[in-house]
C-alpha positions, 0 to 999 in steps of 0.5 A: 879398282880397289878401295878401303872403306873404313869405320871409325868409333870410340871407346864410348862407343863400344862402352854404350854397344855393351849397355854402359852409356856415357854423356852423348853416348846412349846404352844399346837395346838388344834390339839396336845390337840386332838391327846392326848386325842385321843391317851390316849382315846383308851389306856383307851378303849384297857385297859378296854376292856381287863378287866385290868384297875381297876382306873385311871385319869389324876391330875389338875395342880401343881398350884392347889396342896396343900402339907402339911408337917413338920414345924421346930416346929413340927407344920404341915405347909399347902402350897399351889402350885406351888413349886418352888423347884419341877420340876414335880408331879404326873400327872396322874395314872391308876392303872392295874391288868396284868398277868406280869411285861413284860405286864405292861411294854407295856402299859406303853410304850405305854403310853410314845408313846403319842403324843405331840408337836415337842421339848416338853418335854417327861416324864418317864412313872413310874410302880411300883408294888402294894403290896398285903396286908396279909390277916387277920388271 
């Protein structure tokens, strides 16, 4: 079956990864930055070793997110990020073919089990199940 695994993360957050901290949200070291990277590094090479990562990447930040939606009007109405009114977006994915939801569930904790500056934040980790399209007839 295949899964989306997804990580969420705010634009505080990716303020503090690049060294400007806010309340609650703590400056990362070049060697907090070091051991994420080494961390997720070896998660990618474990997943694609094991043949069940098929996509996967981390996102640019909200500021660089652009949403378009409903105006009142029926128009479409273009807005440029960040939003204000969203405390988190999507920061990262991969997309995985495991053999169960028990194994994607141990990836997925281990994705949460990155390591990250003491008193930052910790996100949830989101799976959800892709759906397989009906074959044509």
């Amino acid at each position: 079956m295949k899964y989306l695994v997804m990580i969420y993360a705010s634009e505080a957050d990716y303020n503090a990864m690049s060294g400007k901290p806010s309340e609650g949200y703590p400056a990362w070291s070049e060697q907090d930055l070091q051991a994420m990277f080494a961390h997720m590094e070896a998660l990618n090479n474990d997943l694609a070793e094991s043949g069940e990562v098929l996509d996967g990447a981390g996102l640019s930040a909200p500021s660089q997110a652009r949403v378009v939606s409903g105006g009142t009007d029926g128009t479409q109405v273009v807005s440029d990020g960040p939003f204000g009114e969203t405390k988190e977006l999507l920061a990262g994915y991969w997309v995985l073919e495991c053999e169960s939801l028990d194994r994607v569930t141990e990836i997925a904790k281990r994705v949460h089990a990155c390591p990250a500056p003491a008193g930052a934040p910790v996100t949830d980790v989101v799976i959800r199940q892709i759906m397989d399209t009906p074959s044509e007839a």
